[in-house]
C-alpha positions in Angstrom: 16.6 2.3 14.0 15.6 1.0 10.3 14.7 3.2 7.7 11.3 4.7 7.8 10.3 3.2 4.4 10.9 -0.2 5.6 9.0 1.1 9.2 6.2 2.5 7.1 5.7 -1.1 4.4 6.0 -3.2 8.1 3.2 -0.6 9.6 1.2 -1.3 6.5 1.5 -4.7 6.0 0.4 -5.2 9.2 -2.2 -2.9 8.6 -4.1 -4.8 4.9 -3.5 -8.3 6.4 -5.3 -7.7 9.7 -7.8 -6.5 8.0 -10.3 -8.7 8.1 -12.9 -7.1 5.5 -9.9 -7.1 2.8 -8.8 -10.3 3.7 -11.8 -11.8 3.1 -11.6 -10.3 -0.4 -8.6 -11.9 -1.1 -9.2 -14.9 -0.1 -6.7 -14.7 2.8 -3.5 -12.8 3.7 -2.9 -12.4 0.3 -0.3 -9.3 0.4 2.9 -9.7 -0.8 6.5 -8.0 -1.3 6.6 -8.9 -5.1 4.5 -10.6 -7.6 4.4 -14.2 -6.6 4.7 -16.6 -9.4 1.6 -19.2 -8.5 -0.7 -17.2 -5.9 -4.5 -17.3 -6.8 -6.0 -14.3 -7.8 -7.2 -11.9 -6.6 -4.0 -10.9 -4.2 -1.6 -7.1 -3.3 2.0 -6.7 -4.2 3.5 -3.6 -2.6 5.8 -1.9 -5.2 7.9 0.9 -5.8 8.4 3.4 -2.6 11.0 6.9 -3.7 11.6 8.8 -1.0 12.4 12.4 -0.6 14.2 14.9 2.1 11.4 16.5 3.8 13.2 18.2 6.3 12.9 21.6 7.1 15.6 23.9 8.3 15.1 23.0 12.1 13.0 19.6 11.8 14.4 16.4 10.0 11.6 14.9 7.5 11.0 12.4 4.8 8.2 12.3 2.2 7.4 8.9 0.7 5.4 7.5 -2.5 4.0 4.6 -2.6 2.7 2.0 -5.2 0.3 -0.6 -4.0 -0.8 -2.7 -6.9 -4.4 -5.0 -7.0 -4.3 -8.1 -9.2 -8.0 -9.9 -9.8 -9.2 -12.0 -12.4 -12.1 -13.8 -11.8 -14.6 -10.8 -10.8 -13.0 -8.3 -13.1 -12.8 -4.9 -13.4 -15.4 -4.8 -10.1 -13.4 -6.8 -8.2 -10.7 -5.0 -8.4 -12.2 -1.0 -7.7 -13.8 -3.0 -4.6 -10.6 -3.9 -2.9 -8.9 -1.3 -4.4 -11.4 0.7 -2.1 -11.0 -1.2 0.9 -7.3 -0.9 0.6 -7.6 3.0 0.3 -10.3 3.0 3.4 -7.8 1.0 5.3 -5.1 3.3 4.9 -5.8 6.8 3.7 -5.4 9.3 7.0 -4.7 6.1 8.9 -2.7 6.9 12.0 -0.5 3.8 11.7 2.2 2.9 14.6 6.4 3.7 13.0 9.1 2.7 15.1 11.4 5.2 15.8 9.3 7.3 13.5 6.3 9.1 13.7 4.1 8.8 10.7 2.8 12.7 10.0 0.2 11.8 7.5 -1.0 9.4 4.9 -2.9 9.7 1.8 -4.5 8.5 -1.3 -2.7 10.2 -4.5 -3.6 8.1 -7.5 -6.1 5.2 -8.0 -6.4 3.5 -11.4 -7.3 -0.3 -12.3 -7.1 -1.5 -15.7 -7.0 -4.7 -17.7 -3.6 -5.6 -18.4 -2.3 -6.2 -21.9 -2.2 -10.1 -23.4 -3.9 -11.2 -20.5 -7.4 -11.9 -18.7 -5.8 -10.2 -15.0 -7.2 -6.7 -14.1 -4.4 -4.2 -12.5 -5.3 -1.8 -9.8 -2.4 0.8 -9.1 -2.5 2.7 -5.5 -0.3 5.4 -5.1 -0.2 6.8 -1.4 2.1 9.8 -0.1 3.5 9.6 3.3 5.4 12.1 5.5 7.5 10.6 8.8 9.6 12.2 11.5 12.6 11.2 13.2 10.8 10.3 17.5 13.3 13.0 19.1 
């Protein structure tokens, strides 16, 4: 059985690239494990997942954080809060399928976007909270 966090970035990298709304934001499947070093804007990097013993004294838990980051350009600032909101419509509450795991809940934490510094890219910063369960 892999580690829920990997489970839960699988479950929602599946999730943002068949999605064809966002997708067509992006300019195609444009979601990717780090910053790539020649990808067109605008395009998603998932980033930093802690993860926290959420288990309770008869029930085995974990609590995740996760950073999803937005990178635009050409459209600015708008671009960016629009598929920064599609990406937190696709997700937040979503009931998404863990192997092994069950996911308990999802949700939107943190949302900010804001022009980076020495440079004409916009930054959007998602940060969701999960909690998963061990499938007895």
């Amino acid at each position: 059985m892999a580690h829920p966090s990997a489970e839960l970035q699988q479950s929602i990298f599946s999730a943002l690239t068949s999605d064809a709304s966002l997708t067509a934001l992006l300019g195609g499947p444009k979601v990717f494990d780090r910053r790539p070093e020649r990808a067109s804007f605008p395009y998603l990097t998932l980033g930093r997942t802690a993860v926290v013993d959420w288990s309770t004294g008869t029930e085995d838990g974990a609590e995740h954080i996760l950073t999803l980051h937005v990178w635009a350009k050409g459209g600015g600032k708008a671009e960016t809060y629009e598929i920064m909101d599609k990406v937190a419509d696709r997700l937040n509450d979503a009931a998404l399928a863990l192997e092994g795991h069950h996911l308990v809940n999802l949700r939107l934490q943190f949302a900010e976007a804001r022009r980076e510094a020495d440079s004409s890219a916009y930054h959007g910063i998602l940060r969701f909270r999960a909690v998963t369960e061990p499938v007895a």
